[in-house]
FIKOLZA-1660 file (N, C-alpha, C; in steps of 0.1 Angstrom, whole numbers, plus 5000, padded with zeros to 4 digits):
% residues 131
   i   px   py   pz ch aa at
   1 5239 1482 2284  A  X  N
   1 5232 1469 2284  A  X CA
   1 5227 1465 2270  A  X  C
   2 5230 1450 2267  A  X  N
   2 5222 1445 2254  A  X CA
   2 5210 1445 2253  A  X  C
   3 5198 1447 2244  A  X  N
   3 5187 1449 2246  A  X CA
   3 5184 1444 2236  A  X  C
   4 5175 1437 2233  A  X  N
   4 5167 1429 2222  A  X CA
   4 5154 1439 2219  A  X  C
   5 5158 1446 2212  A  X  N
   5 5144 1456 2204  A  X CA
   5 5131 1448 2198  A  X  C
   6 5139 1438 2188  A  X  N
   6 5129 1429 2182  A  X CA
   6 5137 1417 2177  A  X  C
   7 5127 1409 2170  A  X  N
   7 5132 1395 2168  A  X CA
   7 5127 1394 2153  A  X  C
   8 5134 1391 2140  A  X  N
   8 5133 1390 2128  A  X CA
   8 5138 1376 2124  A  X  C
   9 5130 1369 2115  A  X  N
   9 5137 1357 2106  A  X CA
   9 5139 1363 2095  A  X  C
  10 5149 1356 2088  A  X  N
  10 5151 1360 2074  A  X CA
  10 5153 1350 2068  A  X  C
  11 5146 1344 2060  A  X  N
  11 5147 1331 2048  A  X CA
  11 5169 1332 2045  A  X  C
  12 5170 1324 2042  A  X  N
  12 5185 1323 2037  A  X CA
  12 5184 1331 2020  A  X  C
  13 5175 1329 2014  A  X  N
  13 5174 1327 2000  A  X CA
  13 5169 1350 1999  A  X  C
  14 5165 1355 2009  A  X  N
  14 5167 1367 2008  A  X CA
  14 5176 1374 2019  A  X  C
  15 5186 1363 2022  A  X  N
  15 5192 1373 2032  A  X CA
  15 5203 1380 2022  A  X  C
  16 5208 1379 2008  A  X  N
  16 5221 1389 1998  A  X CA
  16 5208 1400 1998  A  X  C
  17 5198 1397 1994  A  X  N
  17 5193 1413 1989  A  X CA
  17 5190 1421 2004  A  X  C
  18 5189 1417 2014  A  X  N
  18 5188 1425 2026  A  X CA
  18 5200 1432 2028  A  X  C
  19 5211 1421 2028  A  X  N
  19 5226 1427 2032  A  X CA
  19 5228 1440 2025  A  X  C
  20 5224 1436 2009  A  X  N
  20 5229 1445 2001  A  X CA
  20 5225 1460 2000  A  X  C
  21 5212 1455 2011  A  X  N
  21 5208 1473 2014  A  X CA
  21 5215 1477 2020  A  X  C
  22 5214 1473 2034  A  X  N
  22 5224 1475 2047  A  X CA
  22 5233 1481 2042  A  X  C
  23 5245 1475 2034  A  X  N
  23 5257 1480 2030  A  X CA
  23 5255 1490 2023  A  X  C
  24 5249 1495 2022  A  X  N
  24 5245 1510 2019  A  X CA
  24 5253 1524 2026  A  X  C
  25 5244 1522 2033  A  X  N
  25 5247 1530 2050  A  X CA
  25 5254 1526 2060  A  X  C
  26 5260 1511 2059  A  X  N
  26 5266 1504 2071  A  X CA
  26 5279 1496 2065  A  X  C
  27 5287 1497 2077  A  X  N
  27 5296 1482 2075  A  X CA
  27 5293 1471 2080  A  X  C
  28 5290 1463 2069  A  X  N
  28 5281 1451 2080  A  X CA
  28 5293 1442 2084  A  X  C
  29 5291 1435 2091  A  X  N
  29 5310 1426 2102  A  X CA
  29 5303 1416 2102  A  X  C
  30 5309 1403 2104  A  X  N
  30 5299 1392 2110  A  X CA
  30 5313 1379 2111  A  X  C
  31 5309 1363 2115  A  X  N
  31 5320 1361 2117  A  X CA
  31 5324 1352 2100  A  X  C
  32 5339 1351 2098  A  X  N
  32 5340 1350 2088  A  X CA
  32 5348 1336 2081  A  X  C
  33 5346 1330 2073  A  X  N
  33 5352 1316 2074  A  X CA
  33 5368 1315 2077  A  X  C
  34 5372 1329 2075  A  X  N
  34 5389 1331 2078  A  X CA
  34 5388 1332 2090  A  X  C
  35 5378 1327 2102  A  X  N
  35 5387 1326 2117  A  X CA
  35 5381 1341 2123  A  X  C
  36 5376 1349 2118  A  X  N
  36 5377 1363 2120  A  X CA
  36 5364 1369 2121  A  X  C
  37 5359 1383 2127  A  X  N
  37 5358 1389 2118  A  X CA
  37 5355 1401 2110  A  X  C
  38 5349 1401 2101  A  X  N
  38 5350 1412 2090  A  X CA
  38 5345 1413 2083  A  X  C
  39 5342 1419 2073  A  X  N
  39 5331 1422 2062  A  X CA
  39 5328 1410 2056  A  X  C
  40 5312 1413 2053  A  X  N
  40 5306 1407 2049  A  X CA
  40 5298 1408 2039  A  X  C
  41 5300 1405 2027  A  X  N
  41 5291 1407 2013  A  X CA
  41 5278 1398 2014  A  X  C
  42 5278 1387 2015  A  X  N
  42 5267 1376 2012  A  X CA
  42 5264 1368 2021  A  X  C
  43 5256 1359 2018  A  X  N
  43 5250 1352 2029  A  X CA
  43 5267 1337 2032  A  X  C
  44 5273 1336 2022  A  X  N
  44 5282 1325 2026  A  X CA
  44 5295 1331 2028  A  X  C
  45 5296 1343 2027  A  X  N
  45 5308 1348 2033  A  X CA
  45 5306 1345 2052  A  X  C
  46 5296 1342 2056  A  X  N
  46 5293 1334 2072  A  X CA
  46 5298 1325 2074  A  X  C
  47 5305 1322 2088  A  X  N
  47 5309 1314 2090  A  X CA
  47 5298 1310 2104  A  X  C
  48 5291 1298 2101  A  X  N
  48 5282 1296 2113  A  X CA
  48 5277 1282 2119  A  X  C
  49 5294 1273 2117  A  X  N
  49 5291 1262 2120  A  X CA
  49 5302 1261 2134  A  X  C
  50 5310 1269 2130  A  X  N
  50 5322 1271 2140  A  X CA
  50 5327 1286 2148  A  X  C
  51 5330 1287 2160  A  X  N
  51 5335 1296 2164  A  X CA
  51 5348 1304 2156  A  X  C
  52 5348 1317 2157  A  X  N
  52 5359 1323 2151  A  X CA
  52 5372 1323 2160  A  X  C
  53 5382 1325 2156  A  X  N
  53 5396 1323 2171  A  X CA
  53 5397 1337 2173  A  X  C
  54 5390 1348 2167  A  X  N
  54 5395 1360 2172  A  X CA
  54 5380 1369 2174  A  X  C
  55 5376 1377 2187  A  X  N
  55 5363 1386 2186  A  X CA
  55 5363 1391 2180  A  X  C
  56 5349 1399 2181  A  X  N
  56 5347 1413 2176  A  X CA
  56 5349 1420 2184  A  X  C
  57 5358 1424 2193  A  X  N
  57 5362 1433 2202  A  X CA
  57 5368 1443 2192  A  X  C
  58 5379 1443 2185  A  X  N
  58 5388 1454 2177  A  X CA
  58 5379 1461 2172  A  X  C
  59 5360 1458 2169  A  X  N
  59 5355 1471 2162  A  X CA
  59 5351 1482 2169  A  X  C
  60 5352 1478 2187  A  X  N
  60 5354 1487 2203  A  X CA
  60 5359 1489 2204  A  X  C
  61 5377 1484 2205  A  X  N
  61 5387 1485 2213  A  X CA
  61 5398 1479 2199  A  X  C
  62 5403 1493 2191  A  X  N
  62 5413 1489 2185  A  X CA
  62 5427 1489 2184  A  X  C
  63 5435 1480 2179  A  X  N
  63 5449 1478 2189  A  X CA
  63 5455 1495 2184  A  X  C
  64 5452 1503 2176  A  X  N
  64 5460 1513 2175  A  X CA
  64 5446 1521 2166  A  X  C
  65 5443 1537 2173  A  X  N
  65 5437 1546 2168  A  X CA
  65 5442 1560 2166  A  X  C
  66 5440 1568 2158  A  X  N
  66 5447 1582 2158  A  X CA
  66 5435 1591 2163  A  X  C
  67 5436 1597 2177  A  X  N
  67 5425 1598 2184  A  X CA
  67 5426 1617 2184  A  X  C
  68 5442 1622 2183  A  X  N
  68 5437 1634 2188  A  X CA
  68 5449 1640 2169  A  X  C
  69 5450 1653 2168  A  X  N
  69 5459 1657 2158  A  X CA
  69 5459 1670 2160  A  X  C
  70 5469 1677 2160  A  X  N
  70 5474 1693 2161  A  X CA
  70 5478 1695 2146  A  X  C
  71 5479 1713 2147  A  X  N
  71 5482 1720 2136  A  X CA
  71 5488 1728 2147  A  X  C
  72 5491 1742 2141  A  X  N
  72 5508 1739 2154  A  X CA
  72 5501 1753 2165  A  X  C
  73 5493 1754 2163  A  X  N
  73 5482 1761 2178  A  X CA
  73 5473 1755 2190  A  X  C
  74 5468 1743 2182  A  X  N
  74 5458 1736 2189  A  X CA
  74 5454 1724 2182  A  X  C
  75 5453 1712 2196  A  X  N
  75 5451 1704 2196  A  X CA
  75 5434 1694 2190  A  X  C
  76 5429 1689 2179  A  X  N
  76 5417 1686 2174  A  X CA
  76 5416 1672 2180  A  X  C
  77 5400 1668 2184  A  X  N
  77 5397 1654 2183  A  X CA
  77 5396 1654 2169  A  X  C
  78 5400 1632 2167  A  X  N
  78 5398 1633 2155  A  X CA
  78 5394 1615 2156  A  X  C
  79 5383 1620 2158  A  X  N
  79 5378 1607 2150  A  X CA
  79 5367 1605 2141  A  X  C
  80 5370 1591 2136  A  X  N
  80 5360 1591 2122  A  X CA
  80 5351 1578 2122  A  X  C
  81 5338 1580 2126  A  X  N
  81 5335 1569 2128  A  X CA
  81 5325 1560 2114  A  X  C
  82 5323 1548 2117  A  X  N
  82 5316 1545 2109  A  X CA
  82 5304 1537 2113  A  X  C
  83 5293 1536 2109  A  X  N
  83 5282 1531 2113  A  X CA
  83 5282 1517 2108  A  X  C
  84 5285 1506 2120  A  X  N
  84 5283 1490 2118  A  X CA
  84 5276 1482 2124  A  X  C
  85 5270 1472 2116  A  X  N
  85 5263 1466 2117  A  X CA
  85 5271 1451 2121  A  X  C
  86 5267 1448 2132  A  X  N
  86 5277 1434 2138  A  X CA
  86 5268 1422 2141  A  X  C
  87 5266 1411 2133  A  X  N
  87 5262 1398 2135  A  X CA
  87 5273 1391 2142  A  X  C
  88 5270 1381 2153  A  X  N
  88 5275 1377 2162  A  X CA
  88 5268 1368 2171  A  X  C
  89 5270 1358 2179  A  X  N
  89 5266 1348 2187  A  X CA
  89 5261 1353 2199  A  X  C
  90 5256 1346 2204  A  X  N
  90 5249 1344 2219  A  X CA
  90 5262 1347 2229  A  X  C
  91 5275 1342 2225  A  X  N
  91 5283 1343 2235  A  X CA
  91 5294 1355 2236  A  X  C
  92 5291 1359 2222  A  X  N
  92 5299 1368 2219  A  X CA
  92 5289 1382 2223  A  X  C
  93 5277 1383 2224  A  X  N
  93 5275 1392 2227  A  X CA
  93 5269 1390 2240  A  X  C
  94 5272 1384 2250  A  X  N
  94 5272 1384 2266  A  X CA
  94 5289 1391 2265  A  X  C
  95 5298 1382 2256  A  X  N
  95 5313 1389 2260  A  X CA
  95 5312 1403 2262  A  X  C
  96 5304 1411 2251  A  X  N
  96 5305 1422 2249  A  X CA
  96 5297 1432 2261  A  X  C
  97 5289 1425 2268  A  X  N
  97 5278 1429 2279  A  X CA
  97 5290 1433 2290  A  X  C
  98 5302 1423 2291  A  X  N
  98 5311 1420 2304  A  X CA
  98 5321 1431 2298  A  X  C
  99 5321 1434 2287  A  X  N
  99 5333 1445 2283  A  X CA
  99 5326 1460 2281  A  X  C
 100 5313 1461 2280  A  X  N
 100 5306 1470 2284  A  X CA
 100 5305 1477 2297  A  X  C
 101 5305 1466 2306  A  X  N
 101 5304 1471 2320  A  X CA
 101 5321 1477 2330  A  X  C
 102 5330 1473 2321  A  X  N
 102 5344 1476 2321  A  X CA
 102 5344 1489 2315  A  X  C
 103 5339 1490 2308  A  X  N
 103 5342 1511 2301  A  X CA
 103 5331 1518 2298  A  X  C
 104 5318 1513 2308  A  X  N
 104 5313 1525 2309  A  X CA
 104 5306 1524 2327  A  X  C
 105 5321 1519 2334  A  X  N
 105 5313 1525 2349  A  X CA
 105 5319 1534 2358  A  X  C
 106 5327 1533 2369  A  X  N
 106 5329 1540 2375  A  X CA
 106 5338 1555 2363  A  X  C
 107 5343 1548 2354  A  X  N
 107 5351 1559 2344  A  X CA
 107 5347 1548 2329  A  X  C
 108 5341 1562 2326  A  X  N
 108 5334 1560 2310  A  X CA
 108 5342 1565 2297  A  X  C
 109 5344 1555 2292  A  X  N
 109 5353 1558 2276  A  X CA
 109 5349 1565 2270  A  X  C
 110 5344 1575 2264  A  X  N
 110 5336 1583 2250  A  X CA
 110 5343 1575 2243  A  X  C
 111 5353 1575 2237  A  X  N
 111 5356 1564 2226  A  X CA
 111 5348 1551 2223  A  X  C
 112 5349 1542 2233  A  X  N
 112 5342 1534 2232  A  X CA
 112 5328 1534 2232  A  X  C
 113 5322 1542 2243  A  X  N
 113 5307 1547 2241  A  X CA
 113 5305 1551 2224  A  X  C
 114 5312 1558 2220  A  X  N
 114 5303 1565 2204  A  X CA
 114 5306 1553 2196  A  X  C
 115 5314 1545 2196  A  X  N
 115 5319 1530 2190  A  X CA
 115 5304 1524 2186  A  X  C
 116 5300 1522 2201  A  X  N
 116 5288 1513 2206  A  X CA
 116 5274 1521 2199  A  X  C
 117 5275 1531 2205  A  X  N
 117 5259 1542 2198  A  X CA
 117 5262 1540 2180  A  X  C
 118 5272 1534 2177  A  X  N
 118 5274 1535 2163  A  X CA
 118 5274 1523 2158  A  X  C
 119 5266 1513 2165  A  X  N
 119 5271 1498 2161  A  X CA
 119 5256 1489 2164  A  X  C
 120 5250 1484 2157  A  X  N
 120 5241 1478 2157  A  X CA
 120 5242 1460 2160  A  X  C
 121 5240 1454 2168  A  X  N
 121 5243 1441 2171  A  X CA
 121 5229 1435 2163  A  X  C
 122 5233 1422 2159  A  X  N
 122 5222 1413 2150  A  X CA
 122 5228 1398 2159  A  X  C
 123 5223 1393 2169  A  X  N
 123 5226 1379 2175  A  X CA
 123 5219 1369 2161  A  X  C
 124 5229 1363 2161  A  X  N
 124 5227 1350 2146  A  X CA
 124 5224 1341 2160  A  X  C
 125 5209 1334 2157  A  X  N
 125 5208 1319 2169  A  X CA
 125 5215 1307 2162  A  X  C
 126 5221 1302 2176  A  X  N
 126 5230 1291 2172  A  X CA
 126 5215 1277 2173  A  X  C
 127 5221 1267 2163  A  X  N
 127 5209 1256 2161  A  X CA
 127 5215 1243 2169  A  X  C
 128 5225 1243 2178  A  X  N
 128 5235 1238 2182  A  X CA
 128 5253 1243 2185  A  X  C
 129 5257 1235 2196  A  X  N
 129 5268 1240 2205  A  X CA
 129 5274 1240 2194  A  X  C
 130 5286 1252 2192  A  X  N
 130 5296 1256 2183  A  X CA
 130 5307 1249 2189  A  X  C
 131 5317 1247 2178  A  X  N
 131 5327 1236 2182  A  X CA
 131 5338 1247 2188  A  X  C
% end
């Protein structure tokens, strides 16, 4: 379930030196003027007047992962994760609420679960309907 911990403003005018911490320890994602999205350096690498045409589902559910790898005895999990940080909409994170409840109920993904424990959501408020 989404859960709103707390609620922060951040002036526009210090949101590059916040990012720039974040990106430290994190991949920060958010949506991007290319339609998408993806990393994000700065406060105008945002796209936040318009919806993107593609989610942030792929940083959940990616079209191709290398999940297991052998050496010629035995089979290793292998995954590598990374710790992200995902700014996103009101709608996009109710999507993610409905796609949450698809892989972790009757049969639970670990893939997708450690995705999620590894991913920090930041809802950007919309100031009006996105086109």
């Amino acid at each position: 379930m989404l859960l709103l911990d707390c609620m922060y403003y951040i002036k526009k005018g210090g949101f590059d030196k916040w990012l720039s911490r974040l990106r430290i320890d994190y991949a920060v994602v958010g949506p991007t003027k290319q339609n998408k999205f993806d990393e994000i350096r700065a406060y105008t690498d945002l796209e936040l007047k318009k919806n993107t045409i593609y989610p942030p589902k792929k940083y959940f559910l990616p079209k191709r992962e290398e999940t297991f790898c052998s050496d010629d005895l035995e089979m290793h999990e292998k995954i590598t994760l990374r710790r992200t940080i995902l700014f996103l909409r009101a709608c996009d994170a109710n999507a993610l609420k409905v796609m949450e409840q698809h892989f972790t109920g009757d049969f639970v993904d670990p893939y997708y679960v450690r995705k999620k424990e590894n991913t920090k959501l930041f809802v950007i408020a919309c100031t009006k309907k996105c086109s």
